[in-house]
VOBA-1610 file (N, C-alpha, C; in pm, whole numbers, padded with zeros to 5 digits, always signed):
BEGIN
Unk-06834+01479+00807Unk-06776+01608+00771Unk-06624+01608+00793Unk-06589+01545+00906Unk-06439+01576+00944Unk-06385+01449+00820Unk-06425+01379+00822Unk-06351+01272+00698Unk-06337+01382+00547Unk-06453+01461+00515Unk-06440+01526+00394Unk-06326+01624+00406Unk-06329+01666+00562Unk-06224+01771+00523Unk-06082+01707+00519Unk-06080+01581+00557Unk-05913+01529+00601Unk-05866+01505+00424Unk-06023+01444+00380Unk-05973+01406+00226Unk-05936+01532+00153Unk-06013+01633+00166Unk-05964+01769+00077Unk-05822+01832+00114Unk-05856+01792+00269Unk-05707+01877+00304Unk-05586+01785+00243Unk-05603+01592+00228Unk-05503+01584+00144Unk-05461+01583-00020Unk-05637+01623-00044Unk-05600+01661-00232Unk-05522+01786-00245Unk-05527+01886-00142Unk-05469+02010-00135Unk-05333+01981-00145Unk-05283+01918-00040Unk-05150+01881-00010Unk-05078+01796-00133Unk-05152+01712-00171Unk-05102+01673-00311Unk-05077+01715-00401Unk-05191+01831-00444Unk-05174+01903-00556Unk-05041+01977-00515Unk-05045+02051-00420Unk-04923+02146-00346Unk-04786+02075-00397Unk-04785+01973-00367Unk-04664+01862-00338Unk-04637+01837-00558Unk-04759+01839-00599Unk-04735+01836-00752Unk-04675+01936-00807Unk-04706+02032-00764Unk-04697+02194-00823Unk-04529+02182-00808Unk-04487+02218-00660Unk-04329+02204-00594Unk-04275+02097-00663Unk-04298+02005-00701Unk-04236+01888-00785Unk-04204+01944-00889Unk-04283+02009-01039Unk-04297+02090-01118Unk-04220+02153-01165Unk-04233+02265-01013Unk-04173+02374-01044Unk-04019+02370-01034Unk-03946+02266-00910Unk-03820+02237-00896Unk-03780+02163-01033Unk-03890+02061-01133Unk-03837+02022-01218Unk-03796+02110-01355Unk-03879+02226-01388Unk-03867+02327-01430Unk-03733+02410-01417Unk-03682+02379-01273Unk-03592+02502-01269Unk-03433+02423-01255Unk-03454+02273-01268Unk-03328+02194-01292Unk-03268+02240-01428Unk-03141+02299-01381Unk-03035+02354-01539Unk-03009+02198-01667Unk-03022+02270-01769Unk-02985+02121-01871Unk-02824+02144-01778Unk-02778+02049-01821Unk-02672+01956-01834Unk-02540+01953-01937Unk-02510+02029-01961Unk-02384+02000-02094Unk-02250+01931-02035Unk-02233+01853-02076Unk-02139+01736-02047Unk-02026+01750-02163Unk-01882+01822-02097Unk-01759+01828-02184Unk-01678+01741-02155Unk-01602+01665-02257Unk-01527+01585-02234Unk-01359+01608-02202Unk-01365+01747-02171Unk-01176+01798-02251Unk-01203+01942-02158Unk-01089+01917-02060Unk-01014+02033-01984Unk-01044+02196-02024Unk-01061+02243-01965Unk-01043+02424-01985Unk-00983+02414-02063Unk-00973+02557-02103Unk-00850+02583-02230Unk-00851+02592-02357Unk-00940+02505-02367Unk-00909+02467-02488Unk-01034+02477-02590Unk-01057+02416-02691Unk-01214+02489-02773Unk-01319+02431-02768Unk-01313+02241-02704Unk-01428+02237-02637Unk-01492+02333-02509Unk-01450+02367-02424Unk-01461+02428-02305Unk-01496+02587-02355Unk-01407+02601-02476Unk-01439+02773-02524Unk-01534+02742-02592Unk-01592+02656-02688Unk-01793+02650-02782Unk-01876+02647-02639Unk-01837+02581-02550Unk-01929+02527-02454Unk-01957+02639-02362Unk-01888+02730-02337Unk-01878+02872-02242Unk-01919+02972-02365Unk-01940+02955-02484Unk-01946+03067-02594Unk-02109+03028-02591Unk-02178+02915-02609Unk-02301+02858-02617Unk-02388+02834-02469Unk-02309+02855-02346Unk-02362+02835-02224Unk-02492+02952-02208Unk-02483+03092-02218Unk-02606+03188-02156Unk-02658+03189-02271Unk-02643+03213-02434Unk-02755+03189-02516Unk-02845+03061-02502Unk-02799+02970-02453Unk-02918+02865-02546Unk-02976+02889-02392Unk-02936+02931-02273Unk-03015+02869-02169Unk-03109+02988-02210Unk-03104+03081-02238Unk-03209+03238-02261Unk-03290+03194-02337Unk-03247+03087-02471Unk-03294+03093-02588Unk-03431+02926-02544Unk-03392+02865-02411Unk-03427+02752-02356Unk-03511+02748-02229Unk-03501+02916-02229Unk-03620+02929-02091Unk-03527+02841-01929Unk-03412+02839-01918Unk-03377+02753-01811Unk-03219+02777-01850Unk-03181+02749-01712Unk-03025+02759-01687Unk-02928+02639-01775Unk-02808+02677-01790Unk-02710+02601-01858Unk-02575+02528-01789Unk-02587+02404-01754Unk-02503+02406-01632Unk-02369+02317-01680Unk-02263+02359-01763Unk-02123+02251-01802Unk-02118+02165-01698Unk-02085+02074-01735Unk-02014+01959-01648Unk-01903+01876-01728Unk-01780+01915-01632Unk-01641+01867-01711Unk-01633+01737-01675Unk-01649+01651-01786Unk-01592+01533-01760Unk-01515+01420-01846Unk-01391+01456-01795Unk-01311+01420-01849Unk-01218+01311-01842Unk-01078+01261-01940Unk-01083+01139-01902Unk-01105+01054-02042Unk-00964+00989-02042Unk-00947+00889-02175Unk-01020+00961-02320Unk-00979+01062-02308Unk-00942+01123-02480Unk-01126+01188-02483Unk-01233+01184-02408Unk-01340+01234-02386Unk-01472+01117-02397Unk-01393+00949-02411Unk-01462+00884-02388Unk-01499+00874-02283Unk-01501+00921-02159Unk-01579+00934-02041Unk-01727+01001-02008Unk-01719+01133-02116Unk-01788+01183-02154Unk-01900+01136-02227Unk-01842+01096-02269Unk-01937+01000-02441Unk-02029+00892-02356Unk-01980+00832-02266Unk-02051+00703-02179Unk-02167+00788-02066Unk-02108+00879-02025Unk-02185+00969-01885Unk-02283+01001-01989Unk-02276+01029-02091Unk-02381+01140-02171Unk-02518+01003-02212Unk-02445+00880-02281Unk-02531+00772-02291Unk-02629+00698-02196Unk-02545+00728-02072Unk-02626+00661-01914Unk-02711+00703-01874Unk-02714+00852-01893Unk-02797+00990-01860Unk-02971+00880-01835Unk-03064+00959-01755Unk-03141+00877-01726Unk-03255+00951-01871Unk-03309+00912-01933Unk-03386+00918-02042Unk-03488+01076-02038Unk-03559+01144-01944Unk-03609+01183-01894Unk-03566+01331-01866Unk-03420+01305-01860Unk-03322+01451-01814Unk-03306+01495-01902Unk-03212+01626-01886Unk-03195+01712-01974Unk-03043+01755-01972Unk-03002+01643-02056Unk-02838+01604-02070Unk-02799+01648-02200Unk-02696+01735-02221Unk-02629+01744-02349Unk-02523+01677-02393Unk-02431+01681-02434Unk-02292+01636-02507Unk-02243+01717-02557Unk-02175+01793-02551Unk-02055+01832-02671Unk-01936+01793-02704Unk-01938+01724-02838Unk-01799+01642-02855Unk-01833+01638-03006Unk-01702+01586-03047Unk-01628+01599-03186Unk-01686+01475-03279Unk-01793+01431-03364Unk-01764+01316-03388Unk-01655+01222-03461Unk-01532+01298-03493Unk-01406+01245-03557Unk-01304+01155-03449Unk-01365+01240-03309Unk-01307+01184-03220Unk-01389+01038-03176Unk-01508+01056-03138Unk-01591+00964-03081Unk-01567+00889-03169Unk-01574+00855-03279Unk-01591+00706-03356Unk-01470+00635-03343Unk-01328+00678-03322Unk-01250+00622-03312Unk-01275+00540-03162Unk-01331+00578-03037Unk-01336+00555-02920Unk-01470+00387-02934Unk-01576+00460-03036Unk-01681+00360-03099Unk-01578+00228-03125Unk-01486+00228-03204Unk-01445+00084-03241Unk-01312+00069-03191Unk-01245+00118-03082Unk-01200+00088-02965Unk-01274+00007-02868Unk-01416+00106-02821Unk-01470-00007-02734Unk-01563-00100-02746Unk-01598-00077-02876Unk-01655-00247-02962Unk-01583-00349-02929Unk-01405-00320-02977Unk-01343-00440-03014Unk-01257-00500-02905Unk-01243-00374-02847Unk-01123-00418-02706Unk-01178-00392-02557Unk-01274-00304-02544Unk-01338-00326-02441Unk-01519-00316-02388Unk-01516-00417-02479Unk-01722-00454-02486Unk-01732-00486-02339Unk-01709-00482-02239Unk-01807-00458-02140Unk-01877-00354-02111Unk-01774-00257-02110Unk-01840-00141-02096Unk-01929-00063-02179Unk-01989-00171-02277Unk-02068-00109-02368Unk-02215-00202-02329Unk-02317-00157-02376Unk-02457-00240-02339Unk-02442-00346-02375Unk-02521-00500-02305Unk-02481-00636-02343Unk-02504-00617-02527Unk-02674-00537-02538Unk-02762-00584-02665Unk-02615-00527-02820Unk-02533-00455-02748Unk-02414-00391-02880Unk-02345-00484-02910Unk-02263-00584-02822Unk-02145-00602-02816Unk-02089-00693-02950Unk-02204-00747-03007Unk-02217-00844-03112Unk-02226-00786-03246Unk-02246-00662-03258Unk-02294-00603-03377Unk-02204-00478-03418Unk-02072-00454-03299Unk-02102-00295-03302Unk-01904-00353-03330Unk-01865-00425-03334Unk-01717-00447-03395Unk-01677-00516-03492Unk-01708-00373-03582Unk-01724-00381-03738Unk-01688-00212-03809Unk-01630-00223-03939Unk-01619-00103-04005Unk-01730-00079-04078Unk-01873-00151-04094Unk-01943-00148-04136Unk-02006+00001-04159Unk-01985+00065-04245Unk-02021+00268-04256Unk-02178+00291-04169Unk-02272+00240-04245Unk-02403+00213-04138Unk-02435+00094-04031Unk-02360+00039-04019Unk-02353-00025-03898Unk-02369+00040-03786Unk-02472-00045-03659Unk-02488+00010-03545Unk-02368+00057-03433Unk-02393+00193-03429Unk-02215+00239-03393Unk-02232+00347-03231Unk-02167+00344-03186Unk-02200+00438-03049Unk-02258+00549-03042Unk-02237+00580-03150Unk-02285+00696-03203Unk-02458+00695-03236Unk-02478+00565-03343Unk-02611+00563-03373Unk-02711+00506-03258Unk-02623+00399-03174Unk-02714+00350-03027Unk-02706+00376-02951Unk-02667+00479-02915Unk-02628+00529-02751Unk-02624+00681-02756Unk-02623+00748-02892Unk-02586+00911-02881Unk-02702+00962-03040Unk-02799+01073-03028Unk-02780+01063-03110Unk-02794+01257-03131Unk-02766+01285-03236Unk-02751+01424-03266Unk-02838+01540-03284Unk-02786+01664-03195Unk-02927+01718-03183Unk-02873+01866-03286Unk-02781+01834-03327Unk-02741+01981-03353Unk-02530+02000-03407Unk-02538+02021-03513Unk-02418+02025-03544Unk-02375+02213-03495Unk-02271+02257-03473Unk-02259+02405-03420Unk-02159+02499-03474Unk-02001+02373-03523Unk-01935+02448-03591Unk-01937+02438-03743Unk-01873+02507-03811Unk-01806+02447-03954Unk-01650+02372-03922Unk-01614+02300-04046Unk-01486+02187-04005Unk-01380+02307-03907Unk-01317+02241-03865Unk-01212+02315-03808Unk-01032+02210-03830Unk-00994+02271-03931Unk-00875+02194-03928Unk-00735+02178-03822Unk-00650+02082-03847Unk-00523+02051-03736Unk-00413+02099-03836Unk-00293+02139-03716Unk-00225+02169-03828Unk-00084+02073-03729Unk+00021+02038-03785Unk+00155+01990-03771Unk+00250+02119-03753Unk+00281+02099-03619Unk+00370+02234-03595Unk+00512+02175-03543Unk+00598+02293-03569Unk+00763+02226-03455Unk+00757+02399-03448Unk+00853+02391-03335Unk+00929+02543-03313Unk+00973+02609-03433Unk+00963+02743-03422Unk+01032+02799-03519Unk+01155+02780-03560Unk+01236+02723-03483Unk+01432+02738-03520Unk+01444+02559-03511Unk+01302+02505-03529Unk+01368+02398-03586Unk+01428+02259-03727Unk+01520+02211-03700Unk+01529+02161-03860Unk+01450+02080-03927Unk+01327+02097-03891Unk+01250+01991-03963Unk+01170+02110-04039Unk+01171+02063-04170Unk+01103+02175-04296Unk+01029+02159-04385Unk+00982+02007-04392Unk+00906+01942-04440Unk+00860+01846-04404Unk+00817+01756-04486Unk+00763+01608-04522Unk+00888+01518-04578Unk+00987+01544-04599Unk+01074+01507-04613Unk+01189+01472-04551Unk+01198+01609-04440Unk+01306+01624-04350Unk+01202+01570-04202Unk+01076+01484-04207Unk+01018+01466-04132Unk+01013+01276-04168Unk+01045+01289-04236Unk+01043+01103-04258Unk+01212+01060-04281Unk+01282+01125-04305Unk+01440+01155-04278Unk+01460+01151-04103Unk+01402+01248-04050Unk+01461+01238-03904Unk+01415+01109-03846Unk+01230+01067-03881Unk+01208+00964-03825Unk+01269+00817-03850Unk+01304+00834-03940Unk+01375+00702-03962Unk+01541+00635-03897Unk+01588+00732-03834Unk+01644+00741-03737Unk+01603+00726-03608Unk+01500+00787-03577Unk+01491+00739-03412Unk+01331+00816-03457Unk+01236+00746-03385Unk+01082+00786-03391Unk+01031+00890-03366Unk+01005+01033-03410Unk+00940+01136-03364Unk+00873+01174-03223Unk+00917+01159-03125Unk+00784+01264-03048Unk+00695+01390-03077Unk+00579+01310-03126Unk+00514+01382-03114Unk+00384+01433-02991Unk+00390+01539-02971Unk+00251+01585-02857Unk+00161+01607-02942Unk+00058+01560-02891Unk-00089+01600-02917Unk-00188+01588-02732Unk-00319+01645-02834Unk-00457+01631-02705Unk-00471+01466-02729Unk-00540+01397-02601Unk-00567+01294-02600Unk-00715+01244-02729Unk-00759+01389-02751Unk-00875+01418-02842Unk-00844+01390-03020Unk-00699+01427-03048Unk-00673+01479-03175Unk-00548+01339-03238Unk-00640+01247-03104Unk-00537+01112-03145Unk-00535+01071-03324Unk-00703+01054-03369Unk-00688+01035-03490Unk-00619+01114-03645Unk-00654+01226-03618Unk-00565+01325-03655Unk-00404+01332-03636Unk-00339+01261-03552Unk-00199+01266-03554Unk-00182+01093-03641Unk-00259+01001-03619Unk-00255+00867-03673Unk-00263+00909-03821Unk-00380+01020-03862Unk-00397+01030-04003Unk-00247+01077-04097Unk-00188+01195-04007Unk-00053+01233-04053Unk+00025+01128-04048Unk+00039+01036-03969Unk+00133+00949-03913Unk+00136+00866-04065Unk+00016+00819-04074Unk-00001+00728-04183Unk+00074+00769-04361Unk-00010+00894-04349Unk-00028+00924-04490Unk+00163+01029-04498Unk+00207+01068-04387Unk+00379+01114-04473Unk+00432+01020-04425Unk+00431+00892-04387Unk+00528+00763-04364Unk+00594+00806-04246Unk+00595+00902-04180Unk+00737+00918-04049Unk+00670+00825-03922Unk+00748+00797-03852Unk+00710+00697-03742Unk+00724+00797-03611Unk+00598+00799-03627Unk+00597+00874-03459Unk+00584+00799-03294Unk+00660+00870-03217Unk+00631+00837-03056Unk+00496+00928-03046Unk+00376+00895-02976Unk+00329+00934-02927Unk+00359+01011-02785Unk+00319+01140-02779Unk+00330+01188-02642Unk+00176+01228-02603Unk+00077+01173-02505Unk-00051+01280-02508Unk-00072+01351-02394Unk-00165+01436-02416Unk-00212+01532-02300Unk-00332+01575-02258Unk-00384+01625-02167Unk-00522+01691-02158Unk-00549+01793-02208Unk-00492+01838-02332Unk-00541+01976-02364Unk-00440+02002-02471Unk-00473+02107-02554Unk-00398+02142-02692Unk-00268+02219-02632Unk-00329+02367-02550Unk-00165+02406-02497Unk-00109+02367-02409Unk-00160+02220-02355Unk-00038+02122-02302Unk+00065+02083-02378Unk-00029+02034-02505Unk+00109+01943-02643Unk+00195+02084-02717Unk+00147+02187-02722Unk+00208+02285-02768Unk+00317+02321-02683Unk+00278+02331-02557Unk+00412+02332-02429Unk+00544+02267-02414Unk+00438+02150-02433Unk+00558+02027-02492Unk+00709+02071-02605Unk+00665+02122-02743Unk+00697+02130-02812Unk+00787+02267-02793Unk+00711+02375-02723Unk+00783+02494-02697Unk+00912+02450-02570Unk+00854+02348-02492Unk+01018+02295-02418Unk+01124+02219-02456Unk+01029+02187-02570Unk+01179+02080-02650Unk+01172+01961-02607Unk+01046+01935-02528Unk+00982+01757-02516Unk+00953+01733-02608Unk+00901+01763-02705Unk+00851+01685-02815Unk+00850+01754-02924Unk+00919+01618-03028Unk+00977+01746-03178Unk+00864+01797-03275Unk+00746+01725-03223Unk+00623+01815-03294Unk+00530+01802-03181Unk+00426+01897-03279Unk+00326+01922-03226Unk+00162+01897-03306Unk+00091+01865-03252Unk-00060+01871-03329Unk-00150+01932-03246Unk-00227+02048-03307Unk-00326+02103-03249Unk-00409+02171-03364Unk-00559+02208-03295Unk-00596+02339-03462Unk-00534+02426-03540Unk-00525+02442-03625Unk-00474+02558-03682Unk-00526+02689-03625Unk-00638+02679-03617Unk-00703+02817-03495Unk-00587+02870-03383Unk-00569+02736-03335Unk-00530+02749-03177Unk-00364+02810-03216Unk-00338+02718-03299Unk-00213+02753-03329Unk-00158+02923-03355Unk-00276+02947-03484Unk-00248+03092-03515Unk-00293+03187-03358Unk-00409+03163-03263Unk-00378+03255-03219Unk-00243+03243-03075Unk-00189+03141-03080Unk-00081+03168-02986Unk+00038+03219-03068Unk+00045+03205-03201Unk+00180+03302-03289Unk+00138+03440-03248Unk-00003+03489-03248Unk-00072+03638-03285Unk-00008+03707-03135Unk+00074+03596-03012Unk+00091+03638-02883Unk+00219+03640-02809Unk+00285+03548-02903Unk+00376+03512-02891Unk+00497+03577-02906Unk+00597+03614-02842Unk+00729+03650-02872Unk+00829+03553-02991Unk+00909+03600-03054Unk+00954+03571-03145Unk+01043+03420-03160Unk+01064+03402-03013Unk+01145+03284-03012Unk+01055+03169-02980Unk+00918+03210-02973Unk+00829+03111-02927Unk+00714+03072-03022Unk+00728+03165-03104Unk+00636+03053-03198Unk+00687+02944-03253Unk+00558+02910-03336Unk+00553+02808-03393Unk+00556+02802-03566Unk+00616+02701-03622Unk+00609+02699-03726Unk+00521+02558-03804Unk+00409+02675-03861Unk+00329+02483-03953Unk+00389+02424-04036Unk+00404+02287-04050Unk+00436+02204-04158Unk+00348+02200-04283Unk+00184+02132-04238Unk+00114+02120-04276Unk-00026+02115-04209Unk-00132+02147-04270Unk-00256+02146-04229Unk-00363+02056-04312Unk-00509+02042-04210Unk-00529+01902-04285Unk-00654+01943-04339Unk-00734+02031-04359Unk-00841+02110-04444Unk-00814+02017-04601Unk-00913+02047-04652Unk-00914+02063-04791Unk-00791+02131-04890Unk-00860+02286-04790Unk-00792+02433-04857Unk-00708+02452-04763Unk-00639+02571-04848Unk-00517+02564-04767Unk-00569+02675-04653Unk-00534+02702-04512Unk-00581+02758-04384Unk-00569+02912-04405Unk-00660+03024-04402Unk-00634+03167-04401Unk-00535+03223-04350Unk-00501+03142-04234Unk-00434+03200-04142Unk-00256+03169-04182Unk-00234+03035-04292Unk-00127+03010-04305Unk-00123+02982-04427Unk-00187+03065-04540Unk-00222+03046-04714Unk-00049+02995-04760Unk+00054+02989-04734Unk+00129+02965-04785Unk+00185+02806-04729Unk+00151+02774-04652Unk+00161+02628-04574Unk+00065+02527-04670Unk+00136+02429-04735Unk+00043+02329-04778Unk-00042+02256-04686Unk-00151+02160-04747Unk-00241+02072-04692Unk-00152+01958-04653Unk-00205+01868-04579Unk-00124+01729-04636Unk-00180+01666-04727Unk-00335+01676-04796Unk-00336+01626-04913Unk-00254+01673-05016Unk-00224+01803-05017Unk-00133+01835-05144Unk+00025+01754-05116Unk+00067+01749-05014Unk+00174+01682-04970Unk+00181+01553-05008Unk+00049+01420-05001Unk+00092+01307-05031Unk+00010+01296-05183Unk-00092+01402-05249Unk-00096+01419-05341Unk-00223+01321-05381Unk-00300+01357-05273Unk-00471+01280-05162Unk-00558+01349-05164Unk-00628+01415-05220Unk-00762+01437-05177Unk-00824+01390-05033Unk-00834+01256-05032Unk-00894+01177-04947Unk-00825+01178-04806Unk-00668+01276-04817Unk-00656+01259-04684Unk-00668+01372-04658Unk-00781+01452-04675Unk-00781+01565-04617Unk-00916+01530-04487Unk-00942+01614-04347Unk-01034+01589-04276Unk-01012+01742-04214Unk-01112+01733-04109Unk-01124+01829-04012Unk-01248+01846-03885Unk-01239+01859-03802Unk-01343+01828-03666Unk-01378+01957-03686Unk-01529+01846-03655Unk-01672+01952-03651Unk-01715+01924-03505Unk-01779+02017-03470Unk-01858+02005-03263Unk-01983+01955-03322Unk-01998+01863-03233Unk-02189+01862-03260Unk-02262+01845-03123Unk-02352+01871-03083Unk-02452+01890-02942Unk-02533+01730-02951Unk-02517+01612-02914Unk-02558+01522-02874Unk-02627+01535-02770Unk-02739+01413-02757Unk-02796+01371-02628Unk-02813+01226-02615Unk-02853+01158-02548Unk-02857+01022-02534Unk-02956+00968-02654Unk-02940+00859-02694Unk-03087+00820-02791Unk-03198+00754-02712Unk-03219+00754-02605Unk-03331+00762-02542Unk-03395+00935-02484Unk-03348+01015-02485Unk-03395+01159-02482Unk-03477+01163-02545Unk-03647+01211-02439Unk-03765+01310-02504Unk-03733+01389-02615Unk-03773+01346-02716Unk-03760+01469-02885Unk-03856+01558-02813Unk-03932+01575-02726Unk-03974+01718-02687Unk-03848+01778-02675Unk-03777+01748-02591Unk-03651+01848-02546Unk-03531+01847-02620Unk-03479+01726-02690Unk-03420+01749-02809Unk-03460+01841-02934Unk-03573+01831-02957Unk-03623+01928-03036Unk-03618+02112-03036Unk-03608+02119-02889Unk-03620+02225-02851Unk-03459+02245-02850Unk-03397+02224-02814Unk-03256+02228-02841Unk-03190+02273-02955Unk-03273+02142-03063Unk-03249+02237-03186Unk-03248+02323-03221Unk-03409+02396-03225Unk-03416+02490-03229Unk-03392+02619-03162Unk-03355+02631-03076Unk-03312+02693-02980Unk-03128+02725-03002Unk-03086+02602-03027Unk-02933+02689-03088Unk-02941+02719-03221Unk-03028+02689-03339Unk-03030+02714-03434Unk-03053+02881-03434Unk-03112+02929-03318Unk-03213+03072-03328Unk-03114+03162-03245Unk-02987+03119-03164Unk-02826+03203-03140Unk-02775+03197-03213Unk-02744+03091-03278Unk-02650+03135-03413Unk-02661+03244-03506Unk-02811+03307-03494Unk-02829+03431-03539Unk-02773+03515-03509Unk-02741+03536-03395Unk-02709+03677-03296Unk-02622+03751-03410Unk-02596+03842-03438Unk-02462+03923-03471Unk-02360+03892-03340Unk-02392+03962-03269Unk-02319+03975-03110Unk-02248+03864-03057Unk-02330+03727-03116Unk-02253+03605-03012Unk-02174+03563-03190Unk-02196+03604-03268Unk-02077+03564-03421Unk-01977+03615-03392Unk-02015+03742-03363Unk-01842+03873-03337Unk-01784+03800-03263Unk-01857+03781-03095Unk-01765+03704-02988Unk-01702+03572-02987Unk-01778+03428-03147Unk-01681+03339-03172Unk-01572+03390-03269Unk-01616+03475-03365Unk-01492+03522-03429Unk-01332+03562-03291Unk-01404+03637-03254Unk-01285+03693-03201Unk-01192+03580-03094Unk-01247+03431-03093Unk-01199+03343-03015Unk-01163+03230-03141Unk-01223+03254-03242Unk-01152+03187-03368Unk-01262+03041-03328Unk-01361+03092-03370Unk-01452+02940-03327Unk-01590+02936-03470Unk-01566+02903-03556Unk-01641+02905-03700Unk-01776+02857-03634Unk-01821+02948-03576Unk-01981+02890-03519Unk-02095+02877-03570Unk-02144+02770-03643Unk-02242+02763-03787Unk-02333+02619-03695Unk-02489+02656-03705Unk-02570+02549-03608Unk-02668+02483-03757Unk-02626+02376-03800Unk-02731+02342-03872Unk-02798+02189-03795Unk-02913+02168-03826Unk-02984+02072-03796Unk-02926+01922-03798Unk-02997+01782-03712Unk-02949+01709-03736Unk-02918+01620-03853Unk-02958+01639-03935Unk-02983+01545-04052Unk-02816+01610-04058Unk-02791+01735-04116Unk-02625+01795-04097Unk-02511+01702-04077Unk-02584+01741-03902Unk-02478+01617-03817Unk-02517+01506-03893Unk-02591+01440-03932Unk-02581+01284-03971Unk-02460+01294-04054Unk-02471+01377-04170Unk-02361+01349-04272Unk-02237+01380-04200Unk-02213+01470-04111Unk-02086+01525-04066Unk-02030+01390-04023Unk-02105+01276-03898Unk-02123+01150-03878Unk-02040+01021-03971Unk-02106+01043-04080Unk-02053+00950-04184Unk-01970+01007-04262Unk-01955+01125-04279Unk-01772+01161-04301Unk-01653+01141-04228Unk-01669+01176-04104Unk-01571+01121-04023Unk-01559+00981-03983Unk-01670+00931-04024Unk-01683+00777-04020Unk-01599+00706-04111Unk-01637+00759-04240Unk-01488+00722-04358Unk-01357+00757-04354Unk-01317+00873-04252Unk-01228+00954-04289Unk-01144+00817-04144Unk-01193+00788-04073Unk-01145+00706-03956Unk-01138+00584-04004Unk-01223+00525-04046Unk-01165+00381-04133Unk-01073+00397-04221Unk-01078+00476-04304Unk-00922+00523-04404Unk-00822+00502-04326Unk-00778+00536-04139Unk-00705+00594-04107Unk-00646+00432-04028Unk-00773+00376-04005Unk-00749+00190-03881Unk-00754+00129-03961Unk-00856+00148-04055Unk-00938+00022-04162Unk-00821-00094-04231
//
């Protein structure tokens, strides 16, 4: 008898010990992993998307900034993630692919042994950091374009008077450590030779530019318009050009730079997409999906990205795939 009860008393204790396991695993917050400082519009989607999806996810939403070499730090923490967890990503893929054949080609250790052979290549479907190590659970914005800014009172007035000055002595330009490809794409396509200046954040490089460190600037056109909408008169900014398709609402009289070099093809613009590792349970990726697909409804949380200037549109992954292989072309155009 006393043996039966020692055994029940430890199926009890087990089960007990299962349940508390459970329930603590239950009440562990996902994970969203940002690659890019406060401030700025990763950190603002990621705080705009933090209490819906966790409501919409039955469980808490917990950012984690991690940042560091343009948000490839991010991109690697999010891949390591242990298979099992409940790890997000939010990052740009215009940005990440450039970081993809950076650390293919120049620094393959830090990538898995089984990549290192396959993955430094422009190959469009080729196995890419993106396709082996990340894969997409959820695209969130629509494009969001960059625009080329200098101070208002200064003499640069074009594309013209911008490959004129540079040819004299090299541009400083500021940008985010994020919006590297985007300043390479301008760099390329109006011929001016720029200094790089970078930073952790968009109204760092804008700071720059408002002190007269650096004779331009690159950031969103978003970001841009709403620091004019705040700005005192001697402190805005003036766009050169923007890199949309169309020309920007906010600055309808500012050309593209495709109309500038007279390109179609050099037009681009960063989209957010919600990654997780490609070893992540599609139980919980799945749910993810759906789950930001079903906030993007809100009226209430549309008004509140409008009013932060954040085009918040959640379509499925297949989406992101193409968003993927656009910026995939639009970045080989830019190294290739």
């Amino acid at each position: 008898m006393s043996d039966r009860r020692t055994v029940l008393k430890l199926g009890i204790a087990a089960a007990a010990g299962l349940l508390l396991k459970r329930n603590a695993f239950a009440s562990d917050p996902i994970r969203l992993i940002v690659g890019f400082a406060q401030g700025g519009p990763t950190s603002t989607i990621a705080k705009l998307i933090q209490e819906p999806l966790g409501r919409a996810m039955g469980m808490a939403v917990a950012i984690d900034y991690v940042t560091g070499e343009g948000g490839k730090r991010a991109a690697l923490e999010a891949i390591r993630a242990a298979p099992g967890s409940r790890t997000l990503l939010l990052h740009w893929p215009l940005i990440l692919y450039k970081w993809d054949f950076e650390l293919a080609c120049n620094q393959p250790s830090r990538l898995p042994r089984h990549w290192q052979l396959t993955m430094c290549q422009w190959d469009e479907d080729g196995p890419i950091l993106l396709g082996s190590g990340l894969k997409p659970v959820a695209k969130v914005t629509r494009g969001m374009s960059a625009a080329l800014v200098v101070r208002e009172d200064s003499a640069l007035k074009d594309r013209a008077g911008l490959v004129a000055q540079a040819g004299r002595l090299p541009l400083k330009v500021a940008a985010a450590e994020g919006l590297v490809t985007g300043m390479d794409a301008f760099k390329k396509r109006t011929g001016a030779d720029f200094n790089a200046r970078l930073t952790d954040s968009q109204p760092a490089a804008l700071d720059l530019v408002l002190a007269r460190q650096a004779d331009v600037g690159l950031a969103f056109t978003s970001h841009v318009a709403a620091h004019n909408e705040g700005a005192a008169a001697n402190d805005k900014l003036r766009v050169l050009a923007t890199s949309g398709a169309e020309r920007a609402p906010e600055f309808a009289s500012v050309p593209t730079l495709a109309e500038l070099v007279g390109n179609r093809k050099a037009a681009f613009t960063y989209s957010a997409l919600v990654f997780s590792s490609a070893g992540a349970d599609t139980a919980f990726t799945s749910k993810a999906t759906a789950a930001l697909q079903s906030i993007a409804q809100d009226p209430a949380l549309l008004e509140q990205a409008g009013k932060l200037r954040i085009p918040l549109q959640v379509d499925g992954p297949q989406t992101a795939l193409e968003t993927i292989r656009r910026d995939r072309r639009v970045t080989k155009d830019v190294y290739g």
